[in-house]
NUNUDO-819033 format. One record per residue (C-alpha): residue in three letters; x negated, y, z negated. Coordinates in Angstrom, 2 decimals, m for minus. Example, Ala and Ser with C-alpha at 12.3 -4.5 7.8 and 13.67 -1.06 7.14 Angstrom:
2
REC   r      px      py      pz
REC ALA  m12.30   m4.50   m7.80
REC SER  m13.67   m1.06   m7.14
//
This chain:
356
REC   r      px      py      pz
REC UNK  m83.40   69.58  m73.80
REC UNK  m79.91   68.08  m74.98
REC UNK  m79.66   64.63  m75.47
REC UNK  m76.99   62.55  m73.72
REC UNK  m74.88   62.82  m77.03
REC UNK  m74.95   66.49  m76.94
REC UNK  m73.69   67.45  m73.40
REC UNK  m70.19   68.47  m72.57
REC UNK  m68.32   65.17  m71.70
REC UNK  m67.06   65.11  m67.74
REC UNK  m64.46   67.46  m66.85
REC UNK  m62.16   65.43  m64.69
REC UNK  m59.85   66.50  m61.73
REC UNK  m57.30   63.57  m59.74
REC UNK  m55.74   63.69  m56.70
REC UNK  m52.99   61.30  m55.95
REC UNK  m52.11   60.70  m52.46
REC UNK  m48.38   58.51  m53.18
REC UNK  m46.44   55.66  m51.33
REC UNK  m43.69   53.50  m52.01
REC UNK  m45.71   50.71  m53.08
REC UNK  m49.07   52.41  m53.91
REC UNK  m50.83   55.17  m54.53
REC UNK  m54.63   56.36  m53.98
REC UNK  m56.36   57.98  m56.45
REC UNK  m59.56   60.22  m56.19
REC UNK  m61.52   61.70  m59.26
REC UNK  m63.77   64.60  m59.56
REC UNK  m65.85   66.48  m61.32
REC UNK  m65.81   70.24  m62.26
REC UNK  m67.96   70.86  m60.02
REC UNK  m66.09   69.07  m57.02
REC UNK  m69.11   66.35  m57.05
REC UNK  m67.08   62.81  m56.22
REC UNK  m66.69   60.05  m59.04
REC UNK  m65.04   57.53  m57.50
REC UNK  m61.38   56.56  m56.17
REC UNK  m58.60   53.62  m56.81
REC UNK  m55.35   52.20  m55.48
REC UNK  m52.78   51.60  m57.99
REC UNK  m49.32   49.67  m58.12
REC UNK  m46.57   52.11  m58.37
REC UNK  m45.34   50.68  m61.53
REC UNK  m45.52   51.20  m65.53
REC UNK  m48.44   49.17  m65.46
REC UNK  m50.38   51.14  m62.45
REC UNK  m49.85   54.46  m64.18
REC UNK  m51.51   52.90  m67.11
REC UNK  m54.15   51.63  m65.31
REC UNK  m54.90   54.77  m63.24
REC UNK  m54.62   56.54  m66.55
REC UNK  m57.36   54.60  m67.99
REC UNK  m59.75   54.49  m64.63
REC UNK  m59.40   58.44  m64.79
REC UNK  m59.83   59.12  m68.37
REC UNK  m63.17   56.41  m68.14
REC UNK  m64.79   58.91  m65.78
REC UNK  m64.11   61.54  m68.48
REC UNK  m62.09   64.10  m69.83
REC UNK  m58.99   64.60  m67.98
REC UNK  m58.26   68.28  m67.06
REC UNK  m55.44   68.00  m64.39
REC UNK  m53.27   65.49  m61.75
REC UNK  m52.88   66.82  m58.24
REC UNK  m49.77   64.98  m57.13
REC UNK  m48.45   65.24  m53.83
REC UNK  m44.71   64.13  m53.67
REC UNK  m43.87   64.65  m57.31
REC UNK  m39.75   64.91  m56.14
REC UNK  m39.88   61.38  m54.44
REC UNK  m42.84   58.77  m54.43
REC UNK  m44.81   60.66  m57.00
REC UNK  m41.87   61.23  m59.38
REC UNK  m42.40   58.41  m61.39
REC UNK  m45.75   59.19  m61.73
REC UNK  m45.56   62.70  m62.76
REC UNK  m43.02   61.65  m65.71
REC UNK  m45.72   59.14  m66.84
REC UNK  m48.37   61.04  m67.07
REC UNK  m46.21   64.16  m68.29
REC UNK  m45.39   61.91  m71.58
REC UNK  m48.49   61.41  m71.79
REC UNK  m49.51   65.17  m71.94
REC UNK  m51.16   65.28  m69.01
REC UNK  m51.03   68.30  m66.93
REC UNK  m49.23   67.72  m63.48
REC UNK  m50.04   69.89  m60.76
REC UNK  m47.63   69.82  m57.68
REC UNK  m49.28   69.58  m54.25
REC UNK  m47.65   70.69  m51.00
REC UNK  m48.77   67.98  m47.58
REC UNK  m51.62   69.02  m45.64
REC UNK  m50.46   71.21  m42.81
REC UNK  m50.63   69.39  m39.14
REC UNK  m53.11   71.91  m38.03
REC UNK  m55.42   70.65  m40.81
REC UNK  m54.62   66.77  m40.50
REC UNK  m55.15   66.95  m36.65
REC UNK  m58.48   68.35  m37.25
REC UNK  m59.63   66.98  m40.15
REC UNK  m58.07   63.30  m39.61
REC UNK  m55.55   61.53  m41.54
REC UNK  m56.18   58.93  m44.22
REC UNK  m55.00   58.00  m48.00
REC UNK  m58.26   58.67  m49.07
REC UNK  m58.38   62.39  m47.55
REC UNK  m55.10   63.23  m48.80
REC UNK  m55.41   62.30  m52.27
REC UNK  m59.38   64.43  m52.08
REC UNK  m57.54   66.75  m50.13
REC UNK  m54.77   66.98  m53.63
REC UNK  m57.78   67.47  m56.17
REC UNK  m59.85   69.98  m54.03
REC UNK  m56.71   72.18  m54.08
REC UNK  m56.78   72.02  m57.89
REC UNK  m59.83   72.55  m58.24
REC UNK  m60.05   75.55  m56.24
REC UNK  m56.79   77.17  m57.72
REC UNK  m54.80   76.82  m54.63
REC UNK  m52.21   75.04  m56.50
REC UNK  m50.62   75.75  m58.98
REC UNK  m47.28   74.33  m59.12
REC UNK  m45.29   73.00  m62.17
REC UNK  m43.50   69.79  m60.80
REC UNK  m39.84   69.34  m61.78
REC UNK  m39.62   67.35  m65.05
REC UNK  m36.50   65.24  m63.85
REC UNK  m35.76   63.86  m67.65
REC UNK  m32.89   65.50  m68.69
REC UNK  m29.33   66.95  m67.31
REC UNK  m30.63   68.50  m64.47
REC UNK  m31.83   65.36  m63.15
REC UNK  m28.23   63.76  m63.71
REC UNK  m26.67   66.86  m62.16
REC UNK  m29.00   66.15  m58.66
REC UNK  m28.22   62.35  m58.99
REC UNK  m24.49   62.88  m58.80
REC UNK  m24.75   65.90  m56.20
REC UNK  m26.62   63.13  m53.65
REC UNK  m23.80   60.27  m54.11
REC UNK  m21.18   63.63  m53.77
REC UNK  m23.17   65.05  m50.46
REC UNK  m23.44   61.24  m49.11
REC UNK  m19.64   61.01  m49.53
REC UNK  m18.52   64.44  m48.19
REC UNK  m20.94   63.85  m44.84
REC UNK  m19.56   60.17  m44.66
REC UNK  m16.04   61.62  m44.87
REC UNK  m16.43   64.78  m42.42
REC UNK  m17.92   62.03  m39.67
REC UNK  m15.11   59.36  m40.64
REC UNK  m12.14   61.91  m39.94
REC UNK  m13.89   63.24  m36.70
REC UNK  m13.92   59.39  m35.26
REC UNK  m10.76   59.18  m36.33
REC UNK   m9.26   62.43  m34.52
REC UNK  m11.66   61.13  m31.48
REC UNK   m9.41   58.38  m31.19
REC UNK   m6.24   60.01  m31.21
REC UNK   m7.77   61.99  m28.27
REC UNK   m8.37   59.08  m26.39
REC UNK   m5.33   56.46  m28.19
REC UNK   m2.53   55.19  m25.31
REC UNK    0.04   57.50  m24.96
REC UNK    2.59   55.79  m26.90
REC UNK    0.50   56.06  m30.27
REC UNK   m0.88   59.54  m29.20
REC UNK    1.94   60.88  m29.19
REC UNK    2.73   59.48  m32.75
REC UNK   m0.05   61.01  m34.47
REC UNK   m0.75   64.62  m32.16
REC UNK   m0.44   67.55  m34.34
REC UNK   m0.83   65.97  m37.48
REC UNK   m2.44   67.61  m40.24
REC UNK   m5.92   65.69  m41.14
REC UNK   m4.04   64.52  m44.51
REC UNK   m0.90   63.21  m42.73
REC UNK   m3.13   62.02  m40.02
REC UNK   m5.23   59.72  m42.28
REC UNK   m1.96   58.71  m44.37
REC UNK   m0.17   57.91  m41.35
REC UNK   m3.31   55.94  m40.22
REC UNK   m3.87   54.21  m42.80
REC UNK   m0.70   52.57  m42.73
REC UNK   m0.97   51.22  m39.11
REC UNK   m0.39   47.35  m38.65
REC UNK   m2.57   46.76  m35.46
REC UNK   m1.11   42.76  m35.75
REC UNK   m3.58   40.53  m32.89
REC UNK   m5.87   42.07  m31.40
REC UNK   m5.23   41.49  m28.11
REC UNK   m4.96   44.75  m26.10
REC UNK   m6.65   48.18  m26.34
REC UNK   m3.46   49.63  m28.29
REC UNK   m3.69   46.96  m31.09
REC UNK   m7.89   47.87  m31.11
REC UNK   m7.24   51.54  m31.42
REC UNK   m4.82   51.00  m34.20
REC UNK   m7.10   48.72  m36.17
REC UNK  m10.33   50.90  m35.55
REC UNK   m7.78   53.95  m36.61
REC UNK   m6.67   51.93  m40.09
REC UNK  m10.40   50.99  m40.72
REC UNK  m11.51   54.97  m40.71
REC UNK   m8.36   56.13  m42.60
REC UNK   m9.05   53.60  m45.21
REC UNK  m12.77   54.20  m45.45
REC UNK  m11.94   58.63  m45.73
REC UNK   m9.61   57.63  m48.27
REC UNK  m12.15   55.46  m50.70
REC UNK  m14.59   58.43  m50.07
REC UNK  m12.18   61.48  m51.09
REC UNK  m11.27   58.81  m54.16
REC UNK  m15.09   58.78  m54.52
REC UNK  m16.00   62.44  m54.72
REC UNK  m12.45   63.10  m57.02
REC UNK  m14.67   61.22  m59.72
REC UNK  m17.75   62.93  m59.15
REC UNK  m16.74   66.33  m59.16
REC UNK  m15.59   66.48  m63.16
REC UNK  m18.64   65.20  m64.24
REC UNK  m20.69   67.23  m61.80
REC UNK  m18.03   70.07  m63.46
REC UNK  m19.02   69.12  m67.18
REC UNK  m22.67   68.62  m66.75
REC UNK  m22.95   72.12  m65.03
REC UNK  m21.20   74.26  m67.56
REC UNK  m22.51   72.00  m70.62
REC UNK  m26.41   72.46  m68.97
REC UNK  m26.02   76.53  m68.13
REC UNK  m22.46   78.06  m69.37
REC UNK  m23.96   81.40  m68.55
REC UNK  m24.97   80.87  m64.76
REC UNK  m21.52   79.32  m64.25
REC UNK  m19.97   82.58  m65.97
REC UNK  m21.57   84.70  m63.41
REC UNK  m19.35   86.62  m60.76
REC UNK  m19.39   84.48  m57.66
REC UNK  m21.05   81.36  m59.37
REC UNK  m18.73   78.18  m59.32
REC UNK  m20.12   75.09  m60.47
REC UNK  m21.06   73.66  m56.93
REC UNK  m23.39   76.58  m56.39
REC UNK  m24.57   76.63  m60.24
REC UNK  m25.40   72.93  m59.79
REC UNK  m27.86   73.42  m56.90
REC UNK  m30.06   76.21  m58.17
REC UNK  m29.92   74.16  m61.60
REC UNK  m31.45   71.24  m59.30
REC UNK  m33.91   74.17  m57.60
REC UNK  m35.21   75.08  m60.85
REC UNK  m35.04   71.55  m62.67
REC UNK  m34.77   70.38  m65.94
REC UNK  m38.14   72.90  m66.85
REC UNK  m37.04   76.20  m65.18
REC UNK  m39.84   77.32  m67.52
REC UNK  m42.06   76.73  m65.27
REC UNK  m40.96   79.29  m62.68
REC UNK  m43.33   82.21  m63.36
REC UNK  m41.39   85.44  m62.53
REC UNK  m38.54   86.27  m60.67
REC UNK  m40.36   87.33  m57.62
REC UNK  m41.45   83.54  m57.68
REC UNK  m38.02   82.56  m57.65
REC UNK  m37.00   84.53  m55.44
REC UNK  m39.75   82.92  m52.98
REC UNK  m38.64   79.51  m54.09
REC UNK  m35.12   80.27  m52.89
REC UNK  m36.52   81.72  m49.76
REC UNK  m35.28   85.79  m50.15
REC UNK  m38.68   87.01  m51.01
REC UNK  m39.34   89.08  m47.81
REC UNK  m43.33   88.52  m46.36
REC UNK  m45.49   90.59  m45.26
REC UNK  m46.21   91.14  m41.89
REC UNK  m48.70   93.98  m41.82
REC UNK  m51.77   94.59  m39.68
REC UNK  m53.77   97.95  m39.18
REC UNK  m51.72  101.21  m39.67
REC UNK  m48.35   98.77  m38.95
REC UNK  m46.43   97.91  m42.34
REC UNK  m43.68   95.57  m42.32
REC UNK  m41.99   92.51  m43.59
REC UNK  m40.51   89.53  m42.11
REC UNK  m37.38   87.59  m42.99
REC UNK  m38.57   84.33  m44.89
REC UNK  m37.90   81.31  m43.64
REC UNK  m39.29   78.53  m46.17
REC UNK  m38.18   78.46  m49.76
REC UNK  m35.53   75.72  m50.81
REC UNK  m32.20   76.64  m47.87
REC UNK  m29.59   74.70  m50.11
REC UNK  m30.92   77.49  m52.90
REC UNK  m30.65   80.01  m49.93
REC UNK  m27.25   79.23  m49.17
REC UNK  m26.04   79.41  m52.46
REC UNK  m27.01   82.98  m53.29
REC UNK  m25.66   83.78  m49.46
REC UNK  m22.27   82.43  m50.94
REC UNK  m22.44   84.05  m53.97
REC UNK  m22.90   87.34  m51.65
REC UNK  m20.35   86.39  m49.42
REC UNK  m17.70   86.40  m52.87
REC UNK  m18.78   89.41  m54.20
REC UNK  m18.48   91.19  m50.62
REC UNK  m15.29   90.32  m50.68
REC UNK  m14.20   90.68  m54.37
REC UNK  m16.50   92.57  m56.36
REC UNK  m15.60   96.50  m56.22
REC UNK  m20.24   97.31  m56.86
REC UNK  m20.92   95.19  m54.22
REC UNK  m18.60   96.42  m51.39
REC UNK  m19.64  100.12  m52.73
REC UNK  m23.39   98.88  m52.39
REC UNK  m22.74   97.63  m48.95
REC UNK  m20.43  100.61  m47.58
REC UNK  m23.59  103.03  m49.06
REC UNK  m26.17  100.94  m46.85
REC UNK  m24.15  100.91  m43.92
REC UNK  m24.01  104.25  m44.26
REC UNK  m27.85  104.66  m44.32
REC UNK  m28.11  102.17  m41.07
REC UNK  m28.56   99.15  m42.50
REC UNK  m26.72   95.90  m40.76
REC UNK  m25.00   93.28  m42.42
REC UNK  m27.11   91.02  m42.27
REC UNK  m29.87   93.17  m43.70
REC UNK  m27.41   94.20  m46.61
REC UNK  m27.34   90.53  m47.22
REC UNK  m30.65   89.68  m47.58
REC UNK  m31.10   92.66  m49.65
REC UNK  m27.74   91.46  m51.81
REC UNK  m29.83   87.85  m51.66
REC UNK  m32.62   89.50  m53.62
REC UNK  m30.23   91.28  m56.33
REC UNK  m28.61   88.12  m57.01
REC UNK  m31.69   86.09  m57.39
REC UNK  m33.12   88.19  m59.93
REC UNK  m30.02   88.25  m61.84
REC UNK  m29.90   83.72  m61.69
REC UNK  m33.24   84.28  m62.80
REC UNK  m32.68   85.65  m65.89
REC UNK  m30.05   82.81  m67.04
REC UNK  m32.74   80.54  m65.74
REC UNK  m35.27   82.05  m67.98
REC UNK  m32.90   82.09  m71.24
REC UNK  m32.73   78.19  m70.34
REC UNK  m36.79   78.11  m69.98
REC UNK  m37.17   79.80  m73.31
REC UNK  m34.89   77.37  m75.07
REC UNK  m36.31   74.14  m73.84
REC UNK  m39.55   75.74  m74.95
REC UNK  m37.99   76.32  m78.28
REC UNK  m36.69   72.85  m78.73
REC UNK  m40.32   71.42  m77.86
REC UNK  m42.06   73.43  m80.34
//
């Protein structure tokens, strides 16, 4: 019989259930046998801690993460210095949670079961490198834009409902002459409705103006990182550096970690699924994946239909077999997300490259 020195140390699986403040921990064994579980801080000196717990119940095989692109990101790039291997875990679906119950605890056995078992699989996003600082500056830009759409729309409300005399002023303006002419308003007291409405009018030309002065900054260095990070996705037909910039941010800073194209393809939500039962074969239109990835290939589609001399062939061919539009699209969808993939893997193969 072997002697406690001779047996196979502890093969150990986490799950990590996250929060802003604090995560729960649960470690297993190979076998799925229960070893114990922890709350952590979420800062540098948690992750060490929870490091250490784990590693004390053994060796350390994987991390089941759930949330590893917002409360668990800081966690994953921890233990990813450390050369840990970080698996990403999808939430519980609510047909699960309102059977099973909801707690911290569940969740985070819930994350290493689904390790264990091989249900996930999922390389998180490294979110260390350009990439990262390409999805920083594309939420300030997005903020901005949706903060300046909604700022011009009060403003236009306004002139709807102004008092004749300044109505009249500003109807028909252009937006641009609208907010320039706005923004010049002297409202004086406030002591009537047509002074308020001129005030309120100067305070949202003002604020679109600071925004479009905000996204003129971002958009060079969005422009730079883009076509420094992947020269060759922004090179393809179609591919301008707003759409290159969001499937960079789809397939991070590690795009080495999508498997196949088919899995990209799934990611971006153009994979079609099957829907077969019996002798009945078909496939249904995907509806998941990431739908800012989605509507990037669509636009890249919707260029090409328009420009590109294969592509209106390719679409005047299916039409001609029966195909709709819309079907042509999805199909188009597919084509292009095979050829993103392949710039994506050149990327994957160089970081790999670089680490070796």
């Amino acid at each position: 019989m072997p002697t406690i020195a001779q047996r196979e140390p502890v093969r150990v699986t986490v799950g990590v259930d996250t929060h802003k403040d604090a995560h729960v921990a649960v470690a297993k064994d190979h076998l799925g046998r229960h070893l114990g579980d922890t709350t952590i801080s979420t800062t540098p000196g948690g992750y060490r801690d929870l490091l250490r717990w784990a590693q004390g119940h053994g060796e350390v095989e994987a991390w089941g993460i759930e949330g590893t692109g917002s409360y668990g990101a800081g966690l994953s790039r921890f233990l990813r210095s450390a050369d840990q291997a970080v698996i990403e875990i999808n939430r519980p679906d609510r047909k699960a949670r309102r059977l099973k119950g909801k707690s911290d605890l569940v969740d985070a056995e819930a994350a290493a079961r689904a390790v264990l078992s091989g249900e996930a699989i999922a390389v998180p996003k490294s979110g260390d490198n350009r990439v990262e600082m390409v999805r920083a500056l594309r939420t300030a830009r997005s903020s901005a834009v949706k903060a300046r759409t909604q700022a011009v729309n009060a403003l236009k409300a306004l002139v709807v409902n102004a008092p004749a005399e300044l109505r009249e002023q500003l109807r028909g303006l252009s937006t641009t002459h609208l907010v320039r002419q706005c923004a010049r308003l002297r409202p004086g007291d406030i002591v009537g409705p047509l002074a308020a409405t001129k005030l309120a009018m100067r305070s949202l030309a003002c604020r679109h103006e600071a925004l479009a002065a905000e996204i003129k900054i971002l958009d060079p260095e969005l422009a730079r990182l883009t076509t420094e990070t992947a020269p060759a996705l922004v090179a393809i037909f179609g591919v301008g550096t707003e759409v290159a910039g969001t499937l960079l941010v789809t397939a991070g800073d590690n795009p080495e970690r999508l498997r196949s194209e088919a899995a990209f393809a799934h990611l971006c939500g153009v994979s079609p699924i099957d829907a077969s039962s019996g002798k009945t074969v078909r496939h249904r239109l995907n509806r998941g994946g990431d739908r800012q990835a989605n509507s990037a290939l669509y636009r890249i589609v919707l260029v090409r239909l328009c420009y590109d001399a294969r592509t209106k062939e390719y679409a005047e061919r299916r039409t001609s077999e029966g195909k709709s539009k819309a079907e042509i699209i999805r199909c188009l969808k597919r084509y292009v997300a095979r050829e993103v993939f392949a710039v994506l893997s050149d990327i994957g193969q160089k970081n790999l490259a670089a680490a070796a």
